[in-house]
SERO-4910 file (N, C-alpha, C, O; in steps of 0.05 Angstrom, whole numbers):
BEGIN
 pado doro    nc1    nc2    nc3   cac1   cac2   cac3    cc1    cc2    cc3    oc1    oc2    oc3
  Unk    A    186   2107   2267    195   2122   2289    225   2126   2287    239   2106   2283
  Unk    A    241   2160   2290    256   2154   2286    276   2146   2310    266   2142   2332
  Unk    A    303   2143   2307    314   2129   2321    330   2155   2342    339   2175   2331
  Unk    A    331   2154   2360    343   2174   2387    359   2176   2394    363   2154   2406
  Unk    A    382   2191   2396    401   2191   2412    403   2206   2433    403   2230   2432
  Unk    A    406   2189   2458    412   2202   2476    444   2214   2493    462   2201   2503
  Unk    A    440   2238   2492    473   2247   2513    480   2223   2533    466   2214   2550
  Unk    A    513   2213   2523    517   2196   2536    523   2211   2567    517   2200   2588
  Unk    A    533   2233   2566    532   2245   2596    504   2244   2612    507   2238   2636
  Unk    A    484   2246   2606    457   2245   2619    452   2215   2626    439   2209   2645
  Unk    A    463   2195   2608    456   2178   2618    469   2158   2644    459   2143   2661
  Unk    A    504   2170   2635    521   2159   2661    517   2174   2689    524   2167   2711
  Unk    A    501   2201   2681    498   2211   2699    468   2227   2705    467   2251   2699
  Unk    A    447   2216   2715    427   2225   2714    421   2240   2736    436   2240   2755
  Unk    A    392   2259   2736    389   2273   2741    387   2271   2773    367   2257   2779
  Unk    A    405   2284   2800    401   2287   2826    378   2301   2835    375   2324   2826
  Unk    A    358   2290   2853    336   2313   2865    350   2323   2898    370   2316   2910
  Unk    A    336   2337   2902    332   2346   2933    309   2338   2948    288   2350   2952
  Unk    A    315   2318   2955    296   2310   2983    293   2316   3007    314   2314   3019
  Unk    A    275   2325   3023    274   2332   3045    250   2309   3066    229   2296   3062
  Unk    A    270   2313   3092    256   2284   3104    251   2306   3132    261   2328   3133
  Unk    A    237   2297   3149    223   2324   3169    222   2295   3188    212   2274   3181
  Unk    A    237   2300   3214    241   2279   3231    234   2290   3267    244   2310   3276
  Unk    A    224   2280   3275    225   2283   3308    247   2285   3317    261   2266   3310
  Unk    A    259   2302   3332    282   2305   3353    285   2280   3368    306   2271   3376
  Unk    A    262   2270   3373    269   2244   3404    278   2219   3393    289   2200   3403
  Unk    A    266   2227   3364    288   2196   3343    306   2197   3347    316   2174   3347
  Unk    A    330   2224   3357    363   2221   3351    369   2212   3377    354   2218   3396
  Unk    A    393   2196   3379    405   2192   3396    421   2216   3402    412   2234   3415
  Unk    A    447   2216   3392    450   2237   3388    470   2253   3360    476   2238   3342
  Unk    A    474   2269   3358    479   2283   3331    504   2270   3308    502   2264   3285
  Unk    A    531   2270   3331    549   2245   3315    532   2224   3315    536   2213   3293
  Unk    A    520   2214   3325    509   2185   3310    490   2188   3276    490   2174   3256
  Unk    A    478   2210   3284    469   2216   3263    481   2229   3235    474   2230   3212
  Unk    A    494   2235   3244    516   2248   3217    528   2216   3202    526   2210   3178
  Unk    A    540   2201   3224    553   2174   3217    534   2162   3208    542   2143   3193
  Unk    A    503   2163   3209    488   2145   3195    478   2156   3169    473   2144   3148
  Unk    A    478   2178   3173    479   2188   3142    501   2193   3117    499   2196   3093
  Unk    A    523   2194   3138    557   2196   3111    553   2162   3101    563   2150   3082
  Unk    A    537   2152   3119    542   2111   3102    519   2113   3092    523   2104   3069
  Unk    A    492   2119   3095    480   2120   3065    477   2135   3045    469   2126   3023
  Unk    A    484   2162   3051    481   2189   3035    507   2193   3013    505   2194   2989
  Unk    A    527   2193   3025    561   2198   3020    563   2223   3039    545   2238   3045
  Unk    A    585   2223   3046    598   2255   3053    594   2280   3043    594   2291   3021
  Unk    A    592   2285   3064    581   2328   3046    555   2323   3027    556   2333   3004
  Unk    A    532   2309   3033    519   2303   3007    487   2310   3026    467   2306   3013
  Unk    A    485   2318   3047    464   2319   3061    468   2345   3080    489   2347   3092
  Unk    A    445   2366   3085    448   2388   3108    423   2376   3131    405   2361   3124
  Unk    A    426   2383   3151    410   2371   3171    408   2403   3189    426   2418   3197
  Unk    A    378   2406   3192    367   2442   3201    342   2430   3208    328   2411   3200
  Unk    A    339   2456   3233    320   2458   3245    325   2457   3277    347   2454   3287
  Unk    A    299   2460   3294    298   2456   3322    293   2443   3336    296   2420   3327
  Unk    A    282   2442   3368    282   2430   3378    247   2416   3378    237   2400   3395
  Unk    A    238   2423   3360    213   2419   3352    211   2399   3329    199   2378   3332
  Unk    A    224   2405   3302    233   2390   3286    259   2392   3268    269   2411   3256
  Unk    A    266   2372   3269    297   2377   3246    286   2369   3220    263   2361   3218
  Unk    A    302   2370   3201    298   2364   3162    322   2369   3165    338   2384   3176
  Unk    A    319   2337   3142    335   2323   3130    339   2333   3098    323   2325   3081
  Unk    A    359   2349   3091    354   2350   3068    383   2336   3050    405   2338   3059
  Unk    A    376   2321   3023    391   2307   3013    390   2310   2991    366   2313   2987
  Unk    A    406   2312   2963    409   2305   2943    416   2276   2937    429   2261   2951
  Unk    A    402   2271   2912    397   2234   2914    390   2226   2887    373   2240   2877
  Unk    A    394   2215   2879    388   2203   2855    360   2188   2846    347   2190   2825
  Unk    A    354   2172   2871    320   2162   2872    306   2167   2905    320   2166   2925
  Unk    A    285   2171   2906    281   2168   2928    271   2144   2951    250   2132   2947
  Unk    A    284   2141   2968    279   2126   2981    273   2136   3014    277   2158   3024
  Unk    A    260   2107   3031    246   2123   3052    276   2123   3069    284   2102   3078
  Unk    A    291   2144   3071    311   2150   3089    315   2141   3122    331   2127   3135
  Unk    A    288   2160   3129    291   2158   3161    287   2125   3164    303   2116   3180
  Unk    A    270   2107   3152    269   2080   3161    295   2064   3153    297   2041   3160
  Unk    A    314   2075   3139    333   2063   3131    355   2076   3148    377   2068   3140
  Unk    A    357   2098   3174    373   2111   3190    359   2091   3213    376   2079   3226
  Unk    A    337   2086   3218    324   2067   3240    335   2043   3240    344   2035   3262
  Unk    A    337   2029   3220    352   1998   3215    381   1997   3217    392   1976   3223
  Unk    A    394   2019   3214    428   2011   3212    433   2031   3238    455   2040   3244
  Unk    A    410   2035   3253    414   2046   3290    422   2071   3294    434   2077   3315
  Unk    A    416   2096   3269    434   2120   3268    401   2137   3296    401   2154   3315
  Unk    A    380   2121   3284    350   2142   3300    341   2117   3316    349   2095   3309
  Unk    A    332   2118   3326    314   2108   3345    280   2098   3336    261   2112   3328
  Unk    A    281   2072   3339    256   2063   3320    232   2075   3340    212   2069   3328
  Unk    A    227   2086   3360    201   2094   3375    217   2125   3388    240   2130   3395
  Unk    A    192   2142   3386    195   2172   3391    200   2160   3422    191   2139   3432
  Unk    A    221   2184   3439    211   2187   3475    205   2201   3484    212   2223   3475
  Unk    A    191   2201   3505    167   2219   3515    181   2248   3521    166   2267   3521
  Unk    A    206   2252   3526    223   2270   3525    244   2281   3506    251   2266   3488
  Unk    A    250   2296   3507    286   2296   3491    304   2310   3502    306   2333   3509
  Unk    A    325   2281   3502    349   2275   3517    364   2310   3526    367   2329   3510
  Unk    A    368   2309   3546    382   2337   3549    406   2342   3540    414   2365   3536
  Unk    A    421   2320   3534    448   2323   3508    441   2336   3476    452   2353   3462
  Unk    A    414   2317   3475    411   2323   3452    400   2356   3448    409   2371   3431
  Unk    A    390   2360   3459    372   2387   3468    401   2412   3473    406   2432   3460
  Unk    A    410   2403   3487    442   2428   3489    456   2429   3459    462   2450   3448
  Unk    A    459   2404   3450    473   2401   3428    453   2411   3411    463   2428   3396
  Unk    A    418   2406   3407    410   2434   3383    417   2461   3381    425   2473   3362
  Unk    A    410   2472   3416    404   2496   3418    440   2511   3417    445   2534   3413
  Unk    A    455   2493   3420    487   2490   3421    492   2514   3386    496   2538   3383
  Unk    A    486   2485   3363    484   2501   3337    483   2527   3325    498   2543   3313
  Unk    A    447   2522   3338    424   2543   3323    417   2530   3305    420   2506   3304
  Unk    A    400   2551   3278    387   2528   3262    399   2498   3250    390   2475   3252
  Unk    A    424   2511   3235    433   2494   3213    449   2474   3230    471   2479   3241
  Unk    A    438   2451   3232    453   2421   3255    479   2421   3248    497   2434   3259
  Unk    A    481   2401   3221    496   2388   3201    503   2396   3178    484   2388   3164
  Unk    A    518   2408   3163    525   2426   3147    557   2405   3126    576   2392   3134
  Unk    A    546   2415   3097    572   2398   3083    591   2414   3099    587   2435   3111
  Unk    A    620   2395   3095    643   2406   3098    644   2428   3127    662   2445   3130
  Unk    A    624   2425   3142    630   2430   3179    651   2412   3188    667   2421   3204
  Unk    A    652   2390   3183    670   2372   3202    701   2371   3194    714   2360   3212
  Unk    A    713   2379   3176    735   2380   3161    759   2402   3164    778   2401   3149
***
C-alpha cells in the first residue's frame, strides 16, 4: 500500500458543516440571553438564529456535531421545559425583528 500524503492545511484545518437546530420559542428566556449562550459555545459571528413565533433555527457552522440546544439548556441560555405560553417580551422582541433574530456582526 502506498504511502499518503495528506494536505497539511486540511488537516490543521478540517472540514466546517452547517448545522441547523429547530427550537421552541417558550425555551428562550429571552433573546440577549440567547445570543450570550451561544457566542460561549459557538464563537462570535459563527451562528444566525431565524424564524417565528412558531419556531426559530438555529443555524451554525461547526466542526462536529453536537446536541446544541441541550448544551444551551445546561449553561441556562433556554429553558429546560417548554411554557404553556410565550413570554410577551419574548413575543414583541420576535415580531420586533421579523424573520432573521440573530444575525453575524448585528451587534457591532
Amino acid at each position: 500500500m502506498p504511502f499518503q500524503i495528506t494536505d497539511c492545511r486540511q488537516a490543521r484545518n478540517p472540514a466546517r458543516k452547517v448545522c441547523e437546530y429547530r427550537i421552541n420559542p417558550t425555551l428562550v428566556y429571552n433573546l440577549d440571553r440567547l445570543r450570550d449562550g451561544l457566542e460561549r459555545t459557538c464563537g462570535r459571528n459563527n451562528f444566525v438564529v431565524y424564524g417565528d413565533i412558531m419556531q426559530l433555527t438555529i443555524r451554525v457552522e461547526t466542526y462536529q456535531n453536537k446536541n446544541l440546544v441541550a448544551q444551551l439548556q445546561t449553561e441556562g441560555a433556554l429553558r429546560h421545559q417548554a411554557t404553556e405560553e410565550l413570554p410577551q417580551a419574548v413575543r414583541d422582541a420576535i415580531v420586533a425583528n421579523g424573520w432573521y433574530q440573530i444575525q453575524p456582526h448585528d451587534r457591532e
